[in-house]
C-alpha positions as CSV (number, residue, x, y, z in Angstrom):
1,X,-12.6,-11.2,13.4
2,X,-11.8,-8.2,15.4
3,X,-8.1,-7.9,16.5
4,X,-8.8,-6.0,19.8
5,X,-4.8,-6.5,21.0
6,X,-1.5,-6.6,18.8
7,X,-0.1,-7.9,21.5
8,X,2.7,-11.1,20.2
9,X,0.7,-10.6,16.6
10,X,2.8,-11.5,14.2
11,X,3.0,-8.2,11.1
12,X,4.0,-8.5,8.2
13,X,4.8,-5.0,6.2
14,X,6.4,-5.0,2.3
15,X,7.9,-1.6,1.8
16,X,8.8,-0.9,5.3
17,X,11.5,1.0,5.0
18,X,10.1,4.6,4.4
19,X,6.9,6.6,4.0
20,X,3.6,4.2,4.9
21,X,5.4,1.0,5.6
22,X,7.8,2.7,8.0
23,X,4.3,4.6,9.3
24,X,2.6,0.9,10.2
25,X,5.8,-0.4,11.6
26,X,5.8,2.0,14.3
27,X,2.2,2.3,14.9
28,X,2.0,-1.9,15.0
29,X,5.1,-1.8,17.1
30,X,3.0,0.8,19.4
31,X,0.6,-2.0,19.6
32,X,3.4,-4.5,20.7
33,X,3.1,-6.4,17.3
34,X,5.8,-8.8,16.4
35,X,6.9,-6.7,13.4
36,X,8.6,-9.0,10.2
37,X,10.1,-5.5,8.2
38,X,10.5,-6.1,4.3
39,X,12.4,-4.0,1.7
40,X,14.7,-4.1,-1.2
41,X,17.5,-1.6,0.3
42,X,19.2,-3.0,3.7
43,X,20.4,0.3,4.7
44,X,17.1,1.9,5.4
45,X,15.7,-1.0,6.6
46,X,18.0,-1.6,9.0
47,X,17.8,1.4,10.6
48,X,14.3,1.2,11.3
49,X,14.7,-2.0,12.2
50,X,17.1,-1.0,14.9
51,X,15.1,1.5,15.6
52,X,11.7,-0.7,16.5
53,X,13.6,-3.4,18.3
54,X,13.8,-1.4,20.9
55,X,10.3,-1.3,21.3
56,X,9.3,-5.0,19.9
57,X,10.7,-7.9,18.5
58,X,11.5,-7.8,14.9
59,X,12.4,-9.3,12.0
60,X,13.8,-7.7,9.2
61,X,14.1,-9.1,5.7
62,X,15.8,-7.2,2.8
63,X,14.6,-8.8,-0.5
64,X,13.0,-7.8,-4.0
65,X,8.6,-8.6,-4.0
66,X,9.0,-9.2,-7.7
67,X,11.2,-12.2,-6.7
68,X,8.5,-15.5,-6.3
69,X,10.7,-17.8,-4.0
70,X,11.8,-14.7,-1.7
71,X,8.0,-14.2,-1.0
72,X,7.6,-17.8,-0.2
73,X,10.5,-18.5,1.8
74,X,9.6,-14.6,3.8
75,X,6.4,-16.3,4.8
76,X,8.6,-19.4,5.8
77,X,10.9,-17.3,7.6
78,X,7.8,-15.4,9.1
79,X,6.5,-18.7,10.7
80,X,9.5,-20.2,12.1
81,X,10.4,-16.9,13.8
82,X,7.5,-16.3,15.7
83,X,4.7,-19.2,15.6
84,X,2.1,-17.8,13.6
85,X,1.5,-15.0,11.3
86,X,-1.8,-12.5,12.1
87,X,-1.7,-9.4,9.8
88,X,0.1,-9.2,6.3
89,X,0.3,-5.0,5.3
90,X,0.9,-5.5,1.0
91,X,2.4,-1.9,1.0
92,X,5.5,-2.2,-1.5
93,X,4.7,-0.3,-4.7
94,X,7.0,0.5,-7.9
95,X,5.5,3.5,-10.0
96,X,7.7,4.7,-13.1
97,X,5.9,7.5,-14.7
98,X,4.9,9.3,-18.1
99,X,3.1,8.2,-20.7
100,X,2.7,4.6,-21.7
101,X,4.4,5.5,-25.0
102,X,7.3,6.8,-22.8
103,X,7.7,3.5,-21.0
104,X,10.2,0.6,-21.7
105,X,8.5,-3.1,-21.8
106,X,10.6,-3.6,-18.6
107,X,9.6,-0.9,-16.5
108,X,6.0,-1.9,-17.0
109,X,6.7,-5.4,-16.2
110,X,8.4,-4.4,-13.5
111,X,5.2,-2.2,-12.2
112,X,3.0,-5.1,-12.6
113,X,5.3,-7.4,-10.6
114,X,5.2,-5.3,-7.2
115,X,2.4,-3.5,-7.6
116,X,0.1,-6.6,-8.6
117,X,1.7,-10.2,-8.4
118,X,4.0,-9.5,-5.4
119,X,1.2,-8.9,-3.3
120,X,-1.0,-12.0,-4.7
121,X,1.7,-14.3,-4.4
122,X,2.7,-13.0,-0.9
123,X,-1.2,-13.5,0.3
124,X,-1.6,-17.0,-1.3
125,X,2.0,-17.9,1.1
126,X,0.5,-16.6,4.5
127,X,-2.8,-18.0,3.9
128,X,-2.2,-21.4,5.0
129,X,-0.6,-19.9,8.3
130,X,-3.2,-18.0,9.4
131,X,-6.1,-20.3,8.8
132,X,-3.6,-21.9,11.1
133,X,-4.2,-18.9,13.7
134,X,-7.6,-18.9,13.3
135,X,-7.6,-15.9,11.4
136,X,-6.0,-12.6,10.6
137,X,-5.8,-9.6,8.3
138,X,-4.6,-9.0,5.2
139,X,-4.6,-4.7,4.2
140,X,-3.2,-3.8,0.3
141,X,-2.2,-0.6,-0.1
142,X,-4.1,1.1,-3.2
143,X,-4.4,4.2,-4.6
144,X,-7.0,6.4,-6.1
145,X,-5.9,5.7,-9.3
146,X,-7.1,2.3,-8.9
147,X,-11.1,3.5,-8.5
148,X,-10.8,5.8,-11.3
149,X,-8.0,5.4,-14.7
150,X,-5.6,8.3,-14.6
151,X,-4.2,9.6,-17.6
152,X,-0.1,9.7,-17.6
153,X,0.0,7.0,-15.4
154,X,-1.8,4.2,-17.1
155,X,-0.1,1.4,-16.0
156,X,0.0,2.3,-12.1
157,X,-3.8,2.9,-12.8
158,X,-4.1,-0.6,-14.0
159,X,-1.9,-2.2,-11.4
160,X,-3.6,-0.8,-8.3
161,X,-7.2,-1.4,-9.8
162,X,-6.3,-5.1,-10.7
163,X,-4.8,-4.9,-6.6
164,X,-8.6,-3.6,-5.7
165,X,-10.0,-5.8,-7.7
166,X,-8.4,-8.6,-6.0
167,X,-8.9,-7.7,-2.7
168,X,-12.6,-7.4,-3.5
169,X,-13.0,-10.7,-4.5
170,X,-10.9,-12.4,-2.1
171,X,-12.7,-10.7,0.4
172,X,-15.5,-12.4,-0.9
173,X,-13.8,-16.2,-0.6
174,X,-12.9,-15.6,2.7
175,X,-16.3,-14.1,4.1
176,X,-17.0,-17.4,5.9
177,X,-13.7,-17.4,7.3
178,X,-12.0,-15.3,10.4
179,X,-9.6,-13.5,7.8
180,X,-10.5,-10.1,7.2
181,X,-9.4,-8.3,3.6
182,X,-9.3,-4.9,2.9
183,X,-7.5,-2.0,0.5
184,X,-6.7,1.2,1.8
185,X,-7.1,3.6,-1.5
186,X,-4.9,7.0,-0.3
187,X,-4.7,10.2,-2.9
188,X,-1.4,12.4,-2.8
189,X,0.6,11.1,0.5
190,X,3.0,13.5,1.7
191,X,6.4,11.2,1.4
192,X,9.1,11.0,-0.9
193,X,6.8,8.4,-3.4
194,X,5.8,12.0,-4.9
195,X,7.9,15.0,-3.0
196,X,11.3,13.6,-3.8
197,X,10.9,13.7,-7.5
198,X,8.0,16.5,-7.7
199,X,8.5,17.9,-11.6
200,X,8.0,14.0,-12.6
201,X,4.9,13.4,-10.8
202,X,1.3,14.1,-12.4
203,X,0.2,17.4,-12.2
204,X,-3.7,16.2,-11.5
205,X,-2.4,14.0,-8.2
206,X,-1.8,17.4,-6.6
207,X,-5.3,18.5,-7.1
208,X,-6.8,16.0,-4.1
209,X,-6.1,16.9,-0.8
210,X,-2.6,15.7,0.6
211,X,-2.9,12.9,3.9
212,X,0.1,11.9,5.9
213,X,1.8,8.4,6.3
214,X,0.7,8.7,9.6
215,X,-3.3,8.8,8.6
216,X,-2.6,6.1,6.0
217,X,-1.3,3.4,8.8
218,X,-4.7,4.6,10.8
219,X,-6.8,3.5,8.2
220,X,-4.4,0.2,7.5
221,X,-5.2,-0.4,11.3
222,X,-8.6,0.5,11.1
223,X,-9.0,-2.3,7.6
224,X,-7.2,-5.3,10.2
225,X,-10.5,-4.8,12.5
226,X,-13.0,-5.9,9.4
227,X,-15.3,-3.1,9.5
228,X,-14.0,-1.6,6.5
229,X,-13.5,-3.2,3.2
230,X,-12.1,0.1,1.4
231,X,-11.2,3.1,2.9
232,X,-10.6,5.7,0.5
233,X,-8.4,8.5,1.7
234,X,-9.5,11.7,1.7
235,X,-13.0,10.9,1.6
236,X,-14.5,13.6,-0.9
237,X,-11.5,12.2,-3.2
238,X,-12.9,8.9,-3.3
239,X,-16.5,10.7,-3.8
240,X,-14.9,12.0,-7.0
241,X,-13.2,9.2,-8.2
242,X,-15.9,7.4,-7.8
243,X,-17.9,10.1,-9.8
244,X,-15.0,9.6,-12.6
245,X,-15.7,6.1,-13.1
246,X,-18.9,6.1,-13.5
247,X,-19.2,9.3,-15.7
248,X,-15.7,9.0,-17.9
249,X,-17.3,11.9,-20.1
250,X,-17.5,14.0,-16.4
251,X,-14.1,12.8,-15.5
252,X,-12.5,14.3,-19.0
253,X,-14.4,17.6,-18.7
254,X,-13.2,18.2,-15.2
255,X,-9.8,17.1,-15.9
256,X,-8.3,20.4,-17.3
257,X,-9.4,22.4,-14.2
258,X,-8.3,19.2,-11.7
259,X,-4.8,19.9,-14.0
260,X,-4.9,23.2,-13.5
261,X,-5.3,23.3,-9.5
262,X,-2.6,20.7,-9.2
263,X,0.2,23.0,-10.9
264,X,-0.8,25.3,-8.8
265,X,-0.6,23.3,-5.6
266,X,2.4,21.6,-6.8
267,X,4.4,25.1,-6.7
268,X,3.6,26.0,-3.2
269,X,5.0,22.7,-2.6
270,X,7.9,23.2,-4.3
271,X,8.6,26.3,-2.1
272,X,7.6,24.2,0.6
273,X,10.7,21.9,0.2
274,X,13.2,25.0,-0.2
């Protein structure tokens, strides 16, 4: 199904307060989507709430993924608010980093709850509703890390390939069906997910080429239309984690170079943000 015109769609975008979910709120409220805007912390959200409504109708929802009955009753809310429900944008993510040794039990739980079941149970609720539309899109937001394990972030890596995996497969169910799936797999994005807290993050995730939030909602948009299954972002990244799966003996060899480059990038950054 192609969605030629967001016009009185109904979008639905975890995370939407900041970075990439704030990015696809305003490009879908460009596009004159009715925008349903979900995040944990009200304050943020309702200023870009405020924001958009100038522009489109919206409804905003602050409320914790992780939390099963808030993801059902958001696709309830969804519904009854505007009719029908088009596009769902699984954006939310959770990443606390280090090694898995580092890790409590609860901030890995924790990872796995936004990063993997909030967005499986959140598909599973709009489903229904737009089968009832006669179709629709549903975009996860993945990561790199998810075609190709990275070391000192294991469980991210896990959570975002299980999220791909997912997508590929329900992709699959729904091939006969007007429902387009897709993941959008981004590198290094230049928001505070990995700028705010720069001496934490990964040395290696510097090494790739940095895209905006801006390009990232492009290519969610560009997943709703069904041409795309996976678009990984920037392309000769995905060439190379690609190359890292497939040749895990390549991918450990290159690794200490990769490491090498992304300290190096990661200071100019740093004087960047002074």
């Amino acid at each position: 199904m192609i969605i030629s015109d967001f016009n009185n769609k109904t979008v639905i975008i975890t995370g939407a307060s900041a970075g990439v979910g704030a990015a696809c709120a305003r490009a879908f409220a460009a596009l004159a989507a009715n925008l349903v805007l979900v995040a944990r912390g009200k304050e943020a959200l309702d200023k870009i709430s405020n924001e958009l409504s100038k522009v489109t109708e919206v409804l905003s929802v602050s409320m914790d993924v992780a939390d099963t009955t808030a993801c059902l009753n958001l696709a309830d809310q969804a519904f009854e608010r505007f009719g029908r429900i088009d596009v769902l944008i699984n954006n939310a993510g959770m990443h606390v980093r280090g090694d898995v040794i580092h890790q409590t039990p609860q901030a890995i739980a924790a990872m796995v709850d936004v990063n993997v079941r909030a967005p499986l149970v959140l598909t599973s609720a709009v489903l229904p509703h737009m089968h009832q539309s006669d179709g629709g899109a549903i975009v996860m937001v993945g990561s790199l890390a998810g075609m190709a394990p990275l070391q000192g972030a294991a469980t991210y890596s896990g959570t975002k390939a299980g999220l791909r995996a997912f997508t590929y497969a329900l992709a699959d169910e729904l091939q006969e069906t007007n429902i387009n799936v897709g993941v959008v797999s981004p590198g290094p994005i230049d928001t505070g997910f990995i700028m705010d807290n720069i001496n934490d993050v990964e040395d290696i995730v510097y090494s790739q080429p940095m895209s905006t939030a801006e390009e990232v909602a492009e290519s969610i948009i560009a997943i709703t239309q069904g041409n795309n299954l996976e678009i990984a972002m920037p392309q000769s990244s995905g060439w190379l984690a690609t190359l890292g799966y497939l040749l895990p003996s390549l991918r450990r060899k290159l690794r200490p170079a990769l490491y090498k480059k992304g300290r190096k990038n990661k200071d100019k950054y740093r004087h960047r943000a002074q």
